[in-house]
Biopython code that builds the backbone (N, CA, C, O; Angstrom):
import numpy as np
from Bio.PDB.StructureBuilder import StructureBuilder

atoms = [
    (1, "UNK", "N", (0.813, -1.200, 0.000)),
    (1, "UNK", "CA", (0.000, 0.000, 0.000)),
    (1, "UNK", "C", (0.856, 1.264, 0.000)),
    (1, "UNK", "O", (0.303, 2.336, 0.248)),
    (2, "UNK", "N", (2.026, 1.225, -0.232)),
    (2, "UNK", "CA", (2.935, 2.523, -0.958)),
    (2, "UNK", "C", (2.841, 3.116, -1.912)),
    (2, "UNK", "O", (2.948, 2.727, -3.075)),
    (3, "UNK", "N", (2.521, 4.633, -1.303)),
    (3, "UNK", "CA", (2.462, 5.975, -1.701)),
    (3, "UNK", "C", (3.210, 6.399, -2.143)),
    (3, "UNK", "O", (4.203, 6.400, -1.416)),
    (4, "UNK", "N", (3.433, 7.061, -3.524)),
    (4, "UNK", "CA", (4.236, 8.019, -3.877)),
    (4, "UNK", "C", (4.453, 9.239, -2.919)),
    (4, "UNK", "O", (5.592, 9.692, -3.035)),
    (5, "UNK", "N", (3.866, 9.735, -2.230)),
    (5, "UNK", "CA", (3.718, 10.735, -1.243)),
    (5, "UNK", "C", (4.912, 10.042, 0.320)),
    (5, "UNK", "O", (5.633, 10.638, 1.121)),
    (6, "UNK", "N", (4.589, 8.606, 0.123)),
    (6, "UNK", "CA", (5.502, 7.966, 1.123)),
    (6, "UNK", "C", (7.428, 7.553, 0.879)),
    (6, "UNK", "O", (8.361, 7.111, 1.549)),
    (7, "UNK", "N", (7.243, 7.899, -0.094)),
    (7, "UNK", "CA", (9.066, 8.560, -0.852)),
    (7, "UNK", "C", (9.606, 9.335, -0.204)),
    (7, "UNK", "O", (10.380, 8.620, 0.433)),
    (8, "UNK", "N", (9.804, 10.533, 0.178)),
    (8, "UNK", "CA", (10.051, 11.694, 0.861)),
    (8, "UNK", "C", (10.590, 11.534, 2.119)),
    (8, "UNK", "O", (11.711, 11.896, 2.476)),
    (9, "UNK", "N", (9.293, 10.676, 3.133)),
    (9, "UNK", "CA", (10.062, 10.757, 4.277)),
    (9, "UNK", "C", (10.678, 9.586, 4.809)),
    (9, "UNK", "O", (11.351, 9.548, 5.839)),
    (10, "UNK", "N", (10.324, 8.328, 3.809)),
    (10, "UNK", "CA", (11.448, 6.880, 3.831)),
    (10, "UNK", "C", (12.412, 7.382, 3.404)),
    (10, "UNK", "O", (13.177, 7.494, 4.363)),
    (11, "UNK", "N", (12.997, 7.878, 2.282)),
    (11, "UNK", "CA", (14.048, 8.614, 2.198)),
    (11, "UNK", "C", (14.899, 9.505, 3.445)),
    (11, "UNK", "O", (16.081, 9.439, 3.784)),
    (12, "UNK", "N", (13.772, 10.348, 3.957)),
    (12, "UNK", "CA", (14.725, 10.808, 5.158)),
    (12, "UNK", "C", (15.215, 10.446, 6.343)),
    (12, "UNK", "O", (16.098, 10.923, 7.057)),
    (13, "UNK", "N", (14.315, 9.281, 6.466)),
    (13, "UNK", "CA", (14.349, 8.102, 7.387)),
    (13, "UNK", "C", (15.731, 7.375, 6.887)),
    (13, "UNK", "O", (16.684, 7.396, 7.666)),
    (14, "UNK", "N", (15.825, 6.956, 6.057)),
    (14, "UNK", "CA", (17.170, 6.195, 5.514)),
    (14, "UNK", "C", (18.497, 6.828, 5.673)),
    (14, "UNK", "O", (19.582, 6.339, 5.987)),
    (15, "UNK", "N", (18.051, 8.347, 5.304)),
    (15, "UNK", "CA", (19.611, 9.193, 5.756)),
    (15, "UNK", "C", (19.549, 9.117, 7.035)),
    (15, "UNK", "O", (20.733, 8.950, 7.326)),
    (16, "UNK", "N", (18.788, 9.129, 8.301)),
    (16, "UNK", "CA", (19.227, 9.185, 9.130)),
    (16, "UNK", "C", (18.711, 11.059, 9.670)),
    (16, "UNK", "O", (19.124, 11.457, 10.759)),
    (17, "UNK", "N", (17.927, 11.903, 8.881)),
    (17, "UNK", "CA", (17.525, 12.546, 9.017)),
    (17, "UNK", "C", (15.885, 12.703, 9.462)),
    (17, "UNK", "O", (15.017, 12.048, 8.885)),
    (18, "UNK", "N", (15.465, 14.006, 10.963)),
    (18, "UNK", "CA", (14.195, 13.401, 11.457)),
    (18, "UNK", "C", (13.009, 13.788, 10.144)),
    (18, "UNK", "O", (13.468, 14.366, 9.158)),
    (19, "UNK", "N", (12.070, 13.580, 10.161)),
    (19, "UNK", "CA", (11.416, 13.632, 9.345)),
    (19, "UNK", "C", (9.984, 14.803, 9.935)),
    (19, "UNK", "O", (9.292, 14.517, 10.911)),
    (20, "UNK", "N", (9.809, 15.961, 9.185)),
    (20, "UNK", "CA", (8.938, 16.831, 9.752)),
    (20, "UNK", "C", (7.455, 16.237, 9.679)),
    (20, "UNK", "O", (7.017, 15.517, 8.782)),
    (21, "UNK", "N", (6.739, 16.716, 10.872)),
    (21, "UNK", "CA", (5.637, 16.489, 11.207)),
    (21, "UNK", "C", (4.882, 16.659, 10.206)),
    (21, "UNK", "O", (3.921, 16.022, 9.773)),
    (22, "UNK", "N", (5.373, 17.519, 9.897)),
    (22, "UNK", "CA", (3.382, 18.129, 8.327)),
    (22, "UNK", "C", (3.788, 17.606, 7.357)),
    (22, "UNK", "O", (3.065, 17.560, 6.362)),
    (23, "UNK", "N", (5.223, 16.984, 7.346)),
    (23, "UNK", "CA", (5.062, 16.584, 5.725)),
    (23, "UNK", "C", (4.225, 15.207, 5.567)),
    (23, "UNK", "O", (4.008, 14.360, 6.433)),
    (24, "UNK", "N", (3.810, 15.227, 4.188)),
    (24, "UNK", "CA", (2.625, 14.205, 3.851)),
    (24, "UNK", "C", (3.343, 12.985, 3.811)),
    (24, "UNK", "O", (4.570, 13.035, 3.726)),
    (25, "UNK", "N", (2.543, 11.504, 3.878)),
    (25, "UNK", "CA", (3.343, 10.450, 3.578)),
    (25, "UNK", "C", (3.552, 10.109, 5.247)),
    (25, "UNK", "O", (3.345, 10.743, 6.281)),
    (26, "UNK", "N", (4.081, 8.740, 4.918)),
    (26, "UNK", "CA", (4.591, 8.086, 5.826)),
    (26, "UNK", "C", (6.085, 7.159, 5.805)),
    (26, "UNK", "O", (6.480, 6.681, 4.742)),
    (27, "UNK", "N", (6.665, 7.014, 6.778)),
    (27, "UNK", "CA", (8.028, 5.634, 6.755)),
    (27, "UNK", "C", (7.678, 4.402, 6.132)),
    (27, "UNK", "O", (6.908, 3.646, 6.725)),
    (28, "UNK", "N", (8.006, 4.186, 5.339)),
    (28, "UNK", "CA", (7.648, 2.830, 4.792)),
    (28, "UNK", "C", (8.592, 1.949, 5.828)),
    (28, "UNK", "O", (9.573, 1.387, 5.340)),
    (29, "UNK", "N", (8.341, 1.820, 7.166)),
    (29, "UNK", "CA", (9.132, 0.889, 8.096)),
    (29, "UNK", "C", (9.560, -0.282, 7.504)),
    (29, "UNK", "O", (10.759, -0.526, 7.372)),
    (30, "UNK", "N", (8.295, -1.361, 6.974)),
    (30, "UNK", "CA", (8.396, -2.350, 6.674)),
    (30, "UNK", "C", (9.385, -2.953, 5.401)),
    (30, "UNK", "O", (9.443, -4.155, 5.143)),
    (31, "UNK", "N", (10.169, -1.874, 4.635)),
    (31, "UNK", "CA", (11.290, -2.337, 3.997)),
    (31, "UNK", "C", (12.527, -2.466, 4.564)),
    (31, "UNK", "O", (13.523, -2.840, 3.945)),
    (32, "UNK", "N", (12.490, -2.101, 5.983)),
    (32, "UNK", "CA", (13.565, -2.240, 6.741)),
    (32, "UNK", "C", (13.687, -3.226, 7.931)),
    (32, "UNK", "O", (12.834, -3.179, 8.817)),
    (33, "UNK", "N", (14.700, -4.112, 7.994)),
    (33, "UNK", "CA", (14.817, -5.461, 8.811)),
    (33, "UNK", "C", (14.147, -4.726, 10.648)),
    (33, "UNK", "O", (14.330, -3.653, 11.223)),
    (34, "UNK", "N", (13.455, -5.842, 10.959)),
    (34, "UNK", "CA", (13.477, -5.546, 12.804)),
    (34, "UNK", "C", (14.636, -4.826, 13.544)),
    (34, "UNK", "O", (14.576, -3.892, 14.344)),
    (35, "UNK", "N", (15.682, -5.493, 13.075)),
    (35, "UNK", "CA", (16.771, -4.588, 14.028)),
    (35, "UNK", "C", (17.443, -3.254, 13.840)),
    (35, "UNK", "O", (17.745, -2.373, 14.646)),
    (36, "UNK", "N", (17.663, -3.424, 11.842)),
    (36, "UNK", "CA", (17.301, -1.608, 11.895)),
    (36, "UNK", "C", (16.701, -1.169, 12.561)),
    (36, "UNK", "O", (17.267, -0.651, 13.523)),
    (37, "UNK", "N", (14.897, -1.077, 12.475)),
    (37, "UNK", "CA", (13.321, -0.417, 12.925)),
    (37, "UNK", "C", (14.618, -0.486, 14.819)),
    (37, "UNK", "O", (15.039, 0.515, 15.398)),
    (38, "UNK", "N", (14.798, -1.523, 15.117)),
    (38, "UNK", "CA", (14.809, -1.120, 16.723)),
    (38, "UNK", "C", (15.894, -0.154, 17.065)),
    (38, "UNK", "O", (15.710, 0.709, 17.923)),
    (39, "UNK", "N", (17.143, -0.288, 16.347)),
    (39, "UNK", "CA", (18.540, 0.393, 16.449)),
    (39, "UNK", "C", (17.875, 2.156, 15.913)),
    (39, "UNK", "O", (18.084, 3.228, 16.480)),
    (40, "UNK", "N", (17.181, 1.926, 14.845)),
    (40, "UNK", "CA", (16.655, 3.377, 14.219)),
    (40, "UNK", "C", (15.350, 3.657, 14.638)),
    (40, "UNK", "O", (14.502, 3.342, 13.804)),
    (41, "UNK", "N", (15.142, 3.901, 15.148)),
    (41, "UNK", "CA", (13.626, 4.500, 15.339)),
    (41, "UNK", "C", (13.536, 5.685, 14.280)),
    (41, "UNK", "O", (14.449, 6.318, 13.749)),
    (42, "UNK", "N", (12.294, 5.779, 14.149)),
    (42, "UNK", "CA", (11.777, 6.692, 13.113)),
    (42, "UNK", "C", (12.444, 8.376, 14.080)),
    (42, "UNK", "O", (13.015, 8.153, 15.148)),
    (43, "UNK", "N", (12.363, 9.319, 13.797)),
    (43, "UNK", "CA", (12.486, 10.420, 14.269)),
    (43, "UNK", "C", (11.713, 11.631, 13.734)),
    (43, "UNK", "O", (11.765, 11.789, 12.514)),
    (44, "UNK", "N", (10.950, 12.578, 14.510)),
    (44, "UNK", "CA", (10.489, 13.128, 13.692)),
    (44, "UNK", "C", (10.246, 14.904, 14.147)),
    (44, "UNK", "O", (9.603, 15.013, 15.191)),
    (45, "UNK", "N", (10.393, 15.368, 13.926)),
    (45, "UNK", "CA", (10.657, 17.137, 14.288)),
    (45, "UNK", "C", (9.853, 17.821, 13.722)),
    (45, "UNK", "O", (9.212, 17.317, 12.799)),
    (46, "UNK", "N", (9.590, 19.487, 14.185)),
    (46, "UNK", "CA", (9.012, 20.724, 14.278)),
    (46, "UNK", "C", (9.413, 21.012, 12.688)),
    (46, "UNK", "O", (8.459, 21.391, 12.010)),
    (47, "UNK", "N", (10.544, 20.900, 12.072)),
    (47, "UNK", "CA", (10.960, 21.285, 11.064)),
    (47, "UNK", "C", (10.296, 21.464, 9.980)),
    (47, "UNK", "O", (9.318, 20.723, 9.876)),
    (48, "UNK", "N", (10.538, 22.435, 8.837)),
    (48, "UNK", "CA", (9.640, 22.686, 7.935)),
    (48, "UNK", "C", (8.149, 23.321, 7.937)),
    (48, "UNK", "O", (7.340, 23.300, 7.009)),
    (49, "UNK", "N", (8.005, 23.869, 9.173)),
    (49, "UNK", "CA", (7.030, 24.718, 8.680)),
    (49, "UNK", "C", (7.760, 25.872, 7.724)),
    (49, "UNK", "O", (8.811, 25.967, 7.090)),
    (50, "UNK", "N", (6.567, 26.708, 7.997)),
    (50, "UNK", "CA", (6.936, 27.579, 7.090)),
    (50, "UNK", "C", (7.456, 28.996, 7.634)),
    (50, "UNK", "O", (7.907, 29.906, 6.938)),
    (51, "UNK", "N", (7.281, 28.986, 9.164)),
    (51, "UNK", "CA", (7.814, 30.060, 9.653)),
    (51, "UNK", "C", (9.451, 29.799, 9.638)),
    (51, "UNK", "O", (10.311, 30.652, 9.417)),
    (52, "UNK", "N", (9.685, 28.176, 9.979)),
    (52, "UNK", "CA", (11.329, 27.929, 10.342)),
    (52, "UNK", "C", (11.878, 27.807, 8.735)),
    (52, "UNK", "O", (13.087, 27.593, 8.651)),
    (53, "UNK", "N", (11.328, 27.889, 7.782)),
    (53, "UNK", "CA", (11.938, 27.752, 6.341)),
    (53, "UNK", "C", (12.461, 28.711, 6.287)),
    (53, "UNK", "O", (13.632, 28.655, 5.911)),
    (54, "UNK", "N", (11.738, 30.399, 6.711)),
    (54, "UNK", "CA", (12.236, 31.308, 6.623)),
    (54, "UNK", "C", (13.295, 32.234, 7.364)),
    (54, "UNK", "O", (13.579, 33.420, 7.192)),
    (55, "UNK", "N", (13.835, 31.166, 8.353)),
    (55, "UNK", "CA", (15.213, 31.347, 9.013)),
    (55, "UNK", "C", (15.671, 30.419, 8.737)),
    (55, "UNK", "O", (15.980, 29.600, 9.602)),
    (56, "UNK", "N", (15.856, 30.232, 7.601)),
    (56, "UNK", "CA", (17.177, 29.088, 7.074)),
    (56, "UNK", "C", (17.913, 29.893, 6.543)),
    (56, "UNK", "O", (17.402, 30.722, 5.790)),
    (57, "UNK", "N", (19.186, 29.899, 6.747)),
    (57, "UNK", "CA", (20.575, 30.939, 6.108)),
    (57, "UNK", "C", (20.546, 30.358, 4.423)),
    (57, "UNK", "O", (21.613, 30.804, 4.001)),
    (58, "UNK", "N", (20.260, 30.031, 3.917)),
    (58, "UNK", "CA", (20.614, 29.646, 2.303)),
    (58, "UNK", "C", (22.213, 30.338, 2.063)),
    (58, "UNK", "O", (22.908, 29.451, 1.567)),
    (59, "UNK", "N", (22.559, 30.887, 2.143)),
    (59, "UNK", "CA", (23.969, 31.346, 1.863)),
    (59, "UNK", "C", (23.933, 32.581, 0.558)),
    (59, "UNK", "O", (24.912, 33.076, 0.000)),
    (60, "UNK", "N", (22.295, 32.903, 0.274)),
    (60, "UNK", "CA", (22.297, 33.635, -1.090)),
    (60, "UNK", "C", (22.020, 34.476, -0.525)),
    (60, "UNK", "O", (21.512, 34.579, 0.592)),
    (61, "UNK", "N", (22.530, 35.652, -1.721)),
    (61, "UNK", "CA", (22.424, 37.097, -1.108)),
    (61, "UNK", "C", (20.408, 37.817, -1.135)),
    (61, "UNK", "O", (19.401, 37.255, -1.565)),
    (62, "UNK", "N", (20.541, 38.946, -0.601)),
    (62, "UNK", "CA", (19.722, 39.010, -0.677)),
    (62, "UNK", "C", (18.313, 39.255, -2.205)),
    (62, "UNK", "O", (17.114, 38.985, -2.271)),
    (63, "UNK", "N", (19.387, 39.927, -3.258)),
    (63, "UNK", "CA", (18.911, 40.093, -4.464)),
    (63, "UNK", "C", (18.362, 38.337, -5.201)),
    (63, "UNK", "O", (17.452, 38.028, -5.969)),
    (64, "UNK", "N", (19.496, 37.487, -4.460)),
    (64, "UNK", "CA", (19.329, 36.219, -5.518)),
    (64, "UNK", "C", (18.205, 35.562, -4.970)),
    (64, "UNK", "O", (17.553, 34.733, -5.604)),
    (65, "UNK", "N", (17.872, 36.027, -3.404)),
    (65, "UNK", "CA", (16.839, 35.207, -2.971)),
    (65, "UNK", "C", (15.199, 35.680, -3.695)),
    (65, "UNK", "O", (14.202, 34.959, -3.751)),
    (66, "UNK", "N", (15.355, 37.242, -4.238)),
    (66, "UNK", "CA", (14.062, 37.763, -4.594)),
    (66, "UNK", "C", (14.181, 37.100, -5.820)),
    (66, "UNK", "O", (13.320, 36.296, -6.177)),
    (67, "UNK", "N", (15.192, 37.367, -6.518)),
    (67, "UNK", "CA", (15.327, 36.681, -7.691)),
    (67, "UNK", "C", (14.318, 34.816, -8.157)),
    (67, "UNK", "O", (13.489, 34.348, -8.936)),
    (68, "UNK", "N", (15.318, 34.393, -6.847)),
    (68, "UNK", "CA", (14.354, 33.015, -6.913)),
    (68, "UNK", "C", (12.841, 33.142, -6.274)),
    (68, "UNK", "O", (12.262, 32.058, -6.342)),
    (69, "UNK", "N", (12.191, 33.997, -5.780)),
    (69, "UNK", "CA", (11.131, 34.289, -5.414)),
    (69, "UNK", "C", (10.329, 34.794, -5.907)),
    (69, "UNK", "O", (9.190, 34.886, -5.448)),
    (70, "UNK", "N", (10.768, 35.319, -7.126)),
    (70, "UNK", "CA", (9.830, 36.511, -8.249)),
    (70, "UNK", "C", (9.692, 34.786, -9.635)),
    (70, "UNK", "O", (8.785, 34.773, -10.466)),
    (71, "UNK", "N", (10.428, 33.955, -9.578)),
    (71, "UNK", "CA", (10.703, 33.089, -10.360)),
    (71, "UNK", "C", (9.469, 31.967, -10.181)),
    (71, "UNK", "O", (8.665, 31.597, -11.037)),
    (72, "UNK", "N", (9.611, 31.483, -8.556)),
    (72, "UNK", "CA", (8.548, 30.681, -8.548)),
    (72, "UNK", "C", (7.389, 31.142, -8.085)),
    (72, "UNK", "O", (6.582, 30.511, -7.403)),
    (73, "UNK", "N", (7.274, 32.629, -8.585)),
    (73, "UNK", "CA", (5.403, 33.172, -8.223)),
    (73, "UNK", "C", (5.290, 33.290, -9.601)),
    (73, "UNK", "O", (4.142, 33.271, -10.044)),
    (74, "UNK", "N", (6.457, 33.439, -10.595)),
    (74, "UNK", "CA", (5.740, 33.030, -12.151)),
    (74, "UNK", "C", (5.362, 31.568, -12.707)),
    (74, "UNK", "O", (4.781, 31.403, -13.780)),
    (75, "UNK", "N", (5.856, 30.275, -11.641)),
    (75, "UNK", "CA", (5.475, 29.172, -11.571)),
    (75, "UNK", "C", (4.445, 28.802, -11.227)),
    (75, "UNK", "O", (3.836, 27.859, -11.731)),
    (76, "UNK", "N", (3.967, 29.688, -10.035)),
    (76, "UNK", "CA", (3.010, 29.311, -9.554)),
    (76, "UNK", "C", (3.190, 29.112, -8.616)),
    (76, "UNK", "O", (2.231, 29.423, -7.909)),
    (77, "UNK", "N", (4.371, 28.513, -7.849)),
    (77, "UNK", "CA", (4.462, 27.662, -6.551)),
    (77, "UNK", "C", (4.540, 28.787, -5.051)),
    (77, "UNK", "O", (4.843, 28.586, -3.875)),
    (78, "UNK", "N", (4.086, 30.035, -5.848)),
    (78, "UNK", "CA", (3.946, 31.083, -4.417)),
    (78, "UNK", "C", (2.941, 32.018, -4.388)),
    (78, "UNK", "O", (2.815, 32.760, -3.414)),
]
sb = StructureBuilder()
sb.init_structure("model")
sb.init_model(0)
sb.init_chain("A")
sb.init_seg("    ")
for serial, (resi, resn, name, xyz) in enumerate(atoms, 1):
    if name == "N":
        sb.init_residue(resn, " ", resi, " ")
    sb.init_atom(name, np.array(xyz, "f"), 0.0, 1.0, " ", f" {name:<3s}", serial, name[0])
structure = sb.get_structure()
C-alpha cells in the first residue's frame, strides 16, 4: 500500500535525518529489517514549517533570494 507521497520521508528516514511532522506520507518501516526499525527509530521534528523555512541561512544574497522568489510566483508555486 505505498504511496508516492511515502518517498520523501522513507528517504529521510534512511539518511538518518528526522522527518517533519506536516510533511505528507509516511516511513515505509516495513522495507527495513526488525533490528534496523529497533537500532533506528523513526524520528520526527518541528521542522519545515513555514515560519522555520524562513530562518534558514541559504547562503544567497539578498537580491538572488528575490530573484528566486519573483521566479517561482511566475510558476506558480507562491
Amino acid at each position: 500500500n505505498a504511496r508516492l507521497v511515502d518517498m520523501a520521508p522513507t528517504i529521510l528516514y534512511t539518511l538518518g535525518v528526522p522527518v517533519p511532522q506536516e510533511m505528507d506520507g509516511i516511513v515505509l518501516e516495513d522495507l527495513f529489517s526488525p533490528l534496523y526499525r529497533e537500532t533506528h527509530p523513526v524520528e520526527y521534528s518541528d521542522q519545515g514549517k513555514a515560519d522555520d523555512i524562513a530562518a534558514v541561512d541559504t547562503g544567497l544574497t539578498s537580491e538572488e533570494e528575490e530573484q528566486i522568489r519573483r521566479h517561482l510566483e511566475r510558476l506558480g508555486y507562491l
